[in-house]
Structures are given as C-alpha cells and as structure tokens.
C-alpha positions in Angstrom: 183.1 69.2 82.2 181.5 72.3 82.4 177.9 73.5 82.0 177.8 77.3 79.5 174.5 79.3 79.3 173.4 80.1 76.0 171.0 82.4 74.0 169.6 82.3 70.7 168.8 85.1 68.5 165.4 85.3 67.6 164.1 83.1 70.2 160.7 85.3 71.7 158.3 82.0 71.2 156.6 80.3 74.0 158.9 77.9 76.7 157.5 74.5 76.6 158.4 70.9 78.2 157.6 67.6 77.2 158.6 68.3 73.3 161.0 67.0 71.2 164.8 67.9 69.8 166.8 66.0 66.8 170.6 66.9 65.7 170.9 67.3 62.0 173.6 69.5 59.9 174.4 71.9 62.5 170.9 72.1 63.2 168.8 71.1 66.3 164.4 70.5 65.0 162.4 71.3 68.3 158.7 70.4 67.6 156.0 70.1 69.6 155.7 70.4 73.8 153.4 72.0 76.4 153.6 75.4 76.8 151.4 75.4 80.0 148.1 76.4 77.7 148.4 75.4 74.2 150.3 71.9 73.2 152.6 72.9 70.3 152.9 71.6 66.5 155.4 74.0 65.1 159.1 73.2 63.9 161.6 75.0 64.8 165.4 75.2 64.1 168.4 76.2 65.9 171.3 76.9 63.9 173.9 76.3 65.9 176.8 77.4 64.4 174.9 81.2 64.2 173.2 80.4 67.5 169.6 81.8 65.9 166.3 80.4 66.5 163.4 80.5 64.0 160.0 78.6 63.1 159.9 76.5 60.2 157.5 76.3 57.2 156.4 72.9 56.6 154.1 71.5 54.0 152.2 68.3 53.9 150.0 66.5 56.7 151.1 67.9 59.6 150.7 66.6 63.2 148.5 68.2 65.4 150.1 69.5 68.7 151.0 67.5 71.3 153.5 66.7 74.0 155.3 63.1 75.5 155.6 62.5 72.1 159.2 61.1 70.9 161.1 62.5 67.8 163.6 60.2 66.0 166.4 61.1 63.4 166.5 58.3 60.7 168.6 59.3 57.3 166.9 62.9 56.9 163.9 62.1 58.2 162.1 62.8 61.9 159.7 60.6 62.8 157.1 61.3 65.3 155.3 58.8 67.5 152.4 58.9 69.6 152.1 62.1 72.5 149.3 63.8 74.2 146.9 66.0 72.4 144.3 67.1 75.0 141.3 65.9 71.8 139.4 62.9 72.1 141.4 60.5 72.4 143.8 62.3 74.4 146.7 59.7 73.3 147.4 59.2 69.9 148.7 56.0 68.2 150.0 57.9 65.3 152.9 58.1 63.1 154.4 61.5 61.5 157.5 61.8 59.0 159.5 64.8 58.3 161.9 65.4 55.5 164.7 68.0 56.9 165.2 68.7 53.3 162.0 69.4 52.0 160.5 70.0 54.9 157.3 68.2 54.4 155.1 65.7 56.5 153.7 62.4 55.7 151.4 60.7 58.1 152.4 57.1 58.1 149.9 54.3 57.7 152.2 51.6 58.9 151.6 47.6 58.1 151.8 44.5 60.5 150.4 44.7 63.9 147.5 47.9 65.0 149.7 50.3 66.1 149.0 51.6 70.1 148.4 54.5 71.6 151.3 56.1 73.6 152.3 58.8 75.6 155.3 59.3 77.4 157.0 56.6 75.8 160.5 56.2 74.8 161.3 55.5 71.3 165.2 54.6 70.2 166.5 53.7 66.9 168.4 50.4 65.8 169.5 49.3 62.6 166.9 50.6 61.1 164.4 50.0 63.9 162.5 52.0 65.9 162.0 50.4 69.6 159.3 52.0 71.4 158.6 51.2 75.3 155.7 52.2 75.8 155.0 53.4 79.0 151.3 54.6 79.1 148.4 55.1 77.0 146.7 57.7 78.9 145.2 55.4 81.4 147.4 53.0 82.1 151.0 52.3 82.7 152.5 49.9 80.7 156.0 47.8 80.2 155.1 46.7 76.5 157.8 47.0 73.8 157.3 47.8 70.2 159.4 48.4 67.1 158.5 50.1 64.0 160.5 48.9 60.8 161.5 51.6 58.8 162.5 49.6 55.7 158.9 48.3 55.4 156.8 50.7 57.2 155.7 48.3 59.6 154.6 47.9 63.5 154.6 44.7 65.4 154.9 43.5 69.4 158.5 42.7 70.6 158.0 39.6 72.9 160.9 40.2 75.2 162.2 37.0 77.7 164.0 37.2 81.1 163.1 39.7 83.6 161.3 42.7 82.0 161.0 46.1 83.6 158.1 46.5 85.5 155.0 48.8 84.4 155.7 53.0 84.0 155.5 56.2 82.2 157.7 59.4 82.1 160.9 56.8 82.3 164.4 57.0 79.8 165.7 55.0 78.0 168.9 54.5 75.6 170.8 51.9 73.4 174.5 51.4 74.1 176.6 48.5 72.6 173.9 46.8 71.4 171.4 46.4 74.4 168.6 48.7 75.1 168.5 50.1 78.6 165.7 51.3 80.3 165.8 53.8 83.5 163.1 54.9 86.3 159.7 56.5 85.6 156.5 56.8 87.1 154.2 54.0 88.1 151.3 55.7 89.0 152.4 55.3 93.0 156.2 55.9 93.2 159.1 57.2 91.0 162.1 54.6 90.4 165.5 54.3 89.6 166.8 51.0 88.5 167.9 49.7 85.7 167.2 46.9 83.1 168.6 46.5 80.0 167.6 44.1 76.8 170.1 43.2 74.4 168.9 43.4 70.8 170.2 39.8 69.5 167.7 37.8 71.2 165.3 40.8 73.3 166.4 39.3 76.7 165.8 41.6 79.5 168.0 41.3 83.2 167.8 44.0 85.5 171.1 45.7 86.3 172.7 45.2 89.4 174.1 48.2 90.8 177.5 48.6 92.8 177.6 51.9 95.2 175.4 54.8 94.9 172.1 55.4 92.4 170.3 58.3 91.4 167.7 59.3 93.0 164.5 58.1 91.9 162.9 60.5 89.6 161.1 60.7 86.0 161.0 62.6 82.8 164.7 62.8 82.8 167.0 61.9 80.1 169.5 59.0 79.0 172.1 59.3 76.4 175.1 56.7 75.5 178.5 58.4 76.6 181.8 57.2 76.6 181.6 53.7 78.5 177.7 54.1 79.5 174.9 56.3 79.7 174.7 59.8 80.7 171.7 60.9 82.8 170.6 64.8 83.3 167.8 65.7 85.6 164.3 64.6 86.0 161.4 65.2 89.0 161.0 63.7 92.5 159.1 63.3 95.3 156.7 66.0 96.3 157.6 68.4 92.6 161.3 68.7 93.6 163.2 68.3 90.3 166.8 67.8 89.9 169.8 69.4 87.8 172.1 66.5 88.9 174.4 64.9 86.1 175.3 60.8 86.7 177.5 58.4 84.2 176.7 55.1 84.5 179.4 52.9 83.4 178.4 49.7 81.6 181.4 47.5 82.5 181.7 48.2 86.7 178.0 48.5 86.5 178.0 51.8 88.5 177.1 55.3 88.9 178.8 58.1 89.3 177.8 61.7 90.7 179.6 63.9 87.8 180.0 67.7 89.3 180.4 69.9 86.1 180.4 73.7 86.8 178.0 75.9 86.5 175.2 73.7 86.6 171.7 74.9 84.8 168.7 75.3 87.0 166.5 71.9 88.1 164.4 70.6 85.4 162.1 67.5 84.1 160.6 67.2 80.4 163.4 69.0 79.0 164.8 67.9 75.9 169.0 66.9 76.0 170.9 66.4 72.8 173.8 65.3 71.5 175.3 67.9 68.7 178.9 66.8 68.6 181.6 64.7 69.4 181.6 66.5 73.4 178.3 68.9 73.5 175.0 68.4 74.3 172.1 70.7 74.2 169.9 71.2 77.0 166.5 73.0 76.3 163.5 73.8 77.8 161.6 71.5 80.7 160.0 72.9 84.0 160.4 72.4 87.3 156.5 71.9 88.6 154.7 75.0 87.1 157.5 77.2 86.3 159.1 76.9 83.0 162.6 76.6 82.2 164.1 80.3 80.4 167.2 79.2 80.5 169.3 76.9 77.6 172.3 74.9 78.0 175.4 73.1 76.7 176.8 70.9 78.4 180.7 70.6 76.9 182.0 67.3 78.4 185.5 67.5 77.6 186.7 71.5 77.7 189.5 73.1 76.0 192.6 73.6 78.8 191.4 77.6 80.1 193.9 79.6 77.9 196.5 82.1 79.7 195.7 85.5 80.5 197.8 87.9 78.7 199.6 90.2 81.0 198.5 93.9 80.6 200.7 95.9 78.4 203.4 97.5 80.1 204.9 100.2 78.3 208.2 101.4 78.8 209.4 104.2 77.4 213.4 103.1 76.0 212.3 102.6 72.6 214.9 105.1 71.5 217.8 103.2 73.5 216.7 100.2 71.4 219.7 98.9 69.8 221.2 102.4 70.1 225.5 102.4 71.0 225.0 105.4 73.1 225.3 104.3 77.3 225.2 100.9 75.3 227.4 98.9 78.2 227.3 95.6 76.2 226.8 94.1 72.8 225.1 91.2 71.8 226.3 88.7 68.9 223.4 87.1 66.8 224.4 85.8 63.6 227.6 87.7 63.1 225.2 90.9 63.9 226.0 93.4 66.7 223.4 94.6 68.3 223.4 97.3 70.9 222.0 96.9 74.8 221.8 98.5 78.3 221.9 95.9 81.1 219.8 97.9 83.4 217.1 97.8 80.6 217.4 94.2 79.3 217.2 93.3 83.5 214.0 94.9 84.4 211.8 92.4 82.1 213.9 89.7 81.9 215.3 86.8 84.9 217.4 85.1 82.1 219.2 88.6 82.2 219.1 89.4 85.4 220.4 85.9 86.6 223.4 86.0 84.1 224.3 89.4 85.4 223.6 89.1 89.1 225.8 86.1 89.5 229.4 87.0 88.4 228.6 84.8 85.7 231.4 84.9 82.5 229.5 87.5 80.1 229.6 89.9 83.6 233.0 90.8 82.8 232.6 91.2 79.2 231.4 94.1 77.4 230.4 91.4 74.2 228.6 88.1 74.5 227.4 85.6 71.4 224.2 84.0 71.5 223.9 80.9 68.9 220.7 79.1 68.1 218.8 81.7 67.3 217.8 83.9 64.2 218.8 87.8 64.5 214.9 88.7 63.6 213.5 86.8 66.0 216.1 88.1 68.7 214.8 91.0 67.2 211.5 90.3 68.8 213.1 89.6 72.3 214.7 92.3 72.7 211.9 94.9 71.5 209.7 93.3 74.4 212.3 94.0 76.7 212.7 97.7 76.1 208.9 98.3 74.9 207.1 96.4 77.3 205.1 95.2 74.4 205.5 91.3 73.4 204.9 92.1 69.7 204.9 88.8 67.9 204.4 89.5 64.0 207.3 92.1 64.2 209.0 92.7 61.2 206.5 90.2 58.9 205.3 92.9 57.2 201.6 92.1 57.9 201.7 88.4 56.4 200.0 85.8 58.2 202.5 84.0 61.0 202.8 80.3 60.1 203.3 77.4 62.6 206.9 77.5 61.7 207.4 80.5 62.8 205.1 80.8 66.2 207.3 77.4 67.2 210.4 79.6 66.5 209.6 82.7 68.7 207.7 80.2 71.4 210.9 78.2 71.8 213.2 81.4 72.1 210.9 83.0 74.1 211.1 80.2 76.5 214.9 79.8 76.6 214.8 83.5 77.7 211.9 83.1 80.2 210.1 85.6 78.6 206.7 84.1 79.4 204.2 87.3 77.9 205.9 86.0 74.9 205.3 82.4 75.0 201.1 83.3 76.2 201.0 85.1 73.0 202.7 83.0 70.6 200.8 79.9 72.7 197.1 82.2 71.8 198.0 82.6 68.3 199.1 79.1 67.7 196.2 77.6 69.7 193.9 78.5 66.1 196.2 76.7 63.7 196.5 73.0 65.7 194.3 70.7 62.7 194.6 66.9 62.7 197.7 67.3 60.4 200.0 69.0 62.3 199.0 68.6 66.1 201.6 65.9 66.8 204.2 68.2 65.2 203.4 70.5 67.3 203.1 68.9 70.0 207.0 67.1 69.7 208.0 70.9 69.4 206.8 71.8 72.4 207.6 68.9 74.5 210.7 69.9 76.0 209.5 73.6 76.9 208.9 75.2 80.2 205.5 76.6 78.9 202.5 73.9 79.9 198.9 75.6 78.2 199.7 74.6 74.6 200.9 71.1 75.5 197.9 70.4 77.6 195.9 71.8 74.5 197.7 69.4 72.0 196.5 66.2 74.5 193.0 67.7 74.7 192.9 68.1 71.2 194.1 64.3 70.3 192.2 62.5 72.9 188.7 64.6 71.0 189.7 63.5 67.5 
C-alpha cells in the first residue's frame, strides 16, 4: 500500500470539511462542506482521468449550503440527506436529488413516516435502500435508524432488535456482506471505538467482539468495505488531536489491524474517502481542529511491483569494429551467418562472455563458435549493446511498433546472455502491453527466466483483475 499526493488543475476554491464525495464515470461530485465561514452548496467535479477540478452548473431546486450532510450514489443519481445549515432550524430533515446526467435537483417530498432532522448521520445504500443512522439532530445524540425507499420515495423507522449501538454523532458506518456496521462517534462526553453491526435480513444488532488491538477512539472518520472487512482512515481524538492512521478490520477473525502504507497524508477528521476503482481511494479535504486540510490523496492499496531503473547509457566507442573481420579474433555462427567479433570487446559488457573465455572453456581454443536457438536479428541486437553500450531494443524494425512476440524474443536471449540492461528495457516496454488476454502467456514465457520485475508484475496484474 502506499499513500501518493495529488493535485488538480483548476482547483483555487475554498478547502472545506464535513462535505460530501460520490464516484461516478471517472468522476468524483464533491458538494457541500464547511469552509470555516460560509457552508457550501456548489457541485463540483473531479475528472480523474485528467486530474482537473471545476464547479458545476446545476439547474433545478437546489440545496442550500450545508455540512454533515451524507451524499449517496444510486443509478445516476446523488441524493442528499439532512446536514447543518447554520438558518433556523440549524438541522435540516430534507431530501435533495441530483441527476449526473442532467445535472438538475429535485427536492424530494418523500411518503410514509415524517422524515427527521439529521446532522452528522451516516447514510448507506442497500438494495435499493437508503439506511440512515441518525446520530444527532442538532441537540441531541441519537441511535435511531431509518431507511428511505428509493423505489417508492418513501421514509419510515427501522425497529432494530438485539443489542443496538448506544447514542452518538460524527460516527462511520458501512455495509459489508450484508450487515450494516457501525463504528465510534461522539456522545456528547467521550469519543468511542467499538463496533456493532446489524444484518439486513432481520435488522438484529450484536456488538462486535474484538480480538487484539482497536483503534483509538475517535470521530468523523471514515469506513469503507475492503477486501475481507472494513477499511478505516483517520478521524479526531481527545483534546483536537486527529489522526492519519489506516486499520482493516477483518470480518471473519473479528480483528483489527494497524496497516502502515507509505507516505501517509497529514492527520485529518471530516474528510471525505472514496472508492474510485478496483484498488484507489480518494482522500479529500477534512481539518485537523482549525486548520484545513491542502493537501489530496490516493491511497493505491495494491501497487504495481516498482519498475527497474534503466542503467545510464554507456557509450562505447567500437561501433566501427562492429561485425568488422579486421583484429576480428573469433567468429560467431547464427543461422548459417558469420558474424565478426573481438573478445576483448564482447568481455567488457558481457559475464556470459567473459565466463566462457576466462575458463579454458571449449570455444577458448577455437577461433569459430555456433550459437543455436536464436534468430541472427535479434543476435543482432546483442551484440550492438555490447560494442555500443546502448541496449537498443527496436533495432532493425524499421520504426514499426514491437509486438509481445517479439519483446519475449529479445527478453529471453537477453537473459540467456545475462545482459540484464536488455531484459530492464524489453521488461519497461512489455510492461504496457500485459491486457487480460495475454497476461498468462506472458507470464508462462517468462517463468523460467532469471529476470524477476515482469513476473512479479504478471501476479500483481492477475491477482487485480
């Protein structure tokens, strides 16, 4: 795992904390949050595939601004419920819809049950349900549960049985194999840090029982389902400290673990943390007590293997003795070709060489030596790189584009003769091409080679797809 820094082009609006952030089409819809004066109500976008940030034009009823709100995808739509508006009354028990694609609000005026105000909330969808805890209501804190049916525009109570979590705000909460779990918060005297989960087929709560180490307690972090659990990033503490710490909670051992990514982002609560593929999240925004988060972050949770450095060119200046009979004191056999070489050149860049020569071996005493199982271009491509310095892979292709085929081919010879600038490159340029139809080729192909980065890149590769 590792944490990366990124920027976005465009971005010179206000930081904020406490808003909102939904994955759609490449795309991540911030709305809303606190900037530290003015609670927001624009929509923006973050394109993430050109990393630019912008403000949306919406039409339509519009929320007002607001922050501890929560913003849920559904089809194309965001909904938005409840938050904190700073008007009379402060916490709203309202219901906003966005269509992504024509960007225009609907206030919803939803059936069933009088909806509730709520602020700092959690809201999570599923099958086609929206479950809101609902934390506070501006005055108190609260442990009621609520669902809002999307298929009939409805709100109603959830009466939940068993042992339900006890009363808080600013808490996180997520749904993993079909059980709704619910983590830490504030309760108006302490921050917490267990755990209680309610599964969805009868709305039973237990609390979780926890083997070895927790998470400090803390609130406005976040929860997300990863892998076999829950991920949980950051959050506040006791006395303002706030926290940059990432934990996976696994479902099955019911424990926690301290994950140590690198380059961790600076400490934060109120942020927003978002899924965007199959091993990135997005990390915007938050504040750590009065001062405001600058800074954005992905989180990639299952990196590429770190490439190989290509080893500075080295030139060497025997270009003319290349395959040249004059001082030639050996000749090499490819393919019924002779081609011309100098020992002391072929040595300097090559221990294949160097070994066959230093150790009295057979083609010692010869002044001609074969080599099978290989083509006489890609020899070719060898032996340049041993009298240029230079490991010039596309040699002689006339500028086409180098196919798999071929890479494989000048890796695999390249490796035989221990020419490792030649198997980097050829392992760089192949890197590119692996797709879902020919990784396992590749990967058999490379199996029984020295080299290691494009094997470990073939397993990284299979294990994401």
């Amino acid at each position: 795992m590792e944490w990366k820094s990124v920027e976005f082009s465009g971005l010179s609006g206000t930081r904020v904390k406490n808003h909102s952030a939904v994955y759609y089409k490449s795309a991540a819809y911030v709305f809303g949050g606190f900037d530290g004066s003015v609670h927001q109500n624009t929509l923006n976008i973050i394109d993430l595939n050109t990393l630019s940030y912008s403000t949306l034009n919406t039409s339509g009823d519009q929320p007002s601004g607001r922050n501890g709100h929560t913003a849920t995808l559904y089809n194309s739509s965001i909904y938005i419920i409840g938050g904190w508006n700073s008007s009379n009354p402060s916490t709203t028990k309202e219901i906003y819809s966005l269509d992504l694609e024509s960007l225009n609000w609907s206030k919803i005026q939803p059936t069933g049950e009088q909806m509730v105000p709520c602020n700092m909330h959690t809201s999570n969808l599923y099958q086609n349900k929206i479950f809101v805890f609902r934390g506070g209501d501006g005055i108190n804190y609260l442990h009621d549960l609520h669902l809002f049916d999307l298929t009939n525009n409805s709100w109603n109570s959830v009466k939940g049985q068993g042992k339900m979590p006890s009363a808080r705000a600013n808490h996180a909460s997520s749904v993993f194999n079909d059980h709704l779990y619910i983590f830490g918060g504030w309760n108006g005297n302490d921050r917490l840090n267990d755990l209680y989960r309610m599964a969805f087929v009868d709305y039973f709560w237990t609390k979780v029982d926890i083997s070895g180490n927790l998470p400090k307690p803390r609130a406005g972090m976040s929860l997300l389902p990863y892998l076999e659990g829950l991920l949980l990033f950051g959050g506040s503490g006791e006395s303002s400290e706030s926290y940059s710490d990432l934990w996976h909670f696994n479902s099955s051992q019911k424990t926690w673990t301290h994950l140590l990514p690198s380059n961790p982002p600076s400490s934060r609560a109120g942020h927003s943390f978002t899924q965007i593929s199959a091993r990135d999240f997005l990390l915007l925004g938050g504040s750590s007590g009065n001062s405001y988060s600058s800074q954005n972050f992905i989180l990639d949770t299952y990196p590429p293997p770190v490439p190989p450095t290509e080893e500075p060119f080295r030139p060497l200046s025997f270009t003319n003795f290349l395959n040249n009979p004059e001082f030639s004191d050996l000749q090499i056999i490819v393919e019924n070709r002779v081609i011309y070489v100098h020992k002391i050149i072929i040595t300097r860049l090559s221990e294949y060489f160097r070994q066959m020569f230093a150790f009295n071996m057979r083609e010692t005493q010869e002044n001609s030596i074969e080599i099978k199982g290989i083509r006489h271009s890609i020899f070719k491509i060898l032996l340049k790189y041993l009298y240029t310095g230079e490991p010039e892979v596309g040699a002689g292709t006339e500028g086409q584009e180098l196919s798999v085929e071929y890479l494989l081919e000048v890796l695999q010879a390249a490796d035989g003769f221990l020419l490792m600038p030649i198997v980097r490159k050829c392992e760089l340029m192949l890197k590119p091409k692996v797709t879902k139809d020919n990784v396992l080729e590749i990967q058999a192909a490379v199996e029984p080679l020295t080299s290691n980065y494009i094997k470990e890149y073939c397993a990284w590769f299979i294990k994401l797809n």
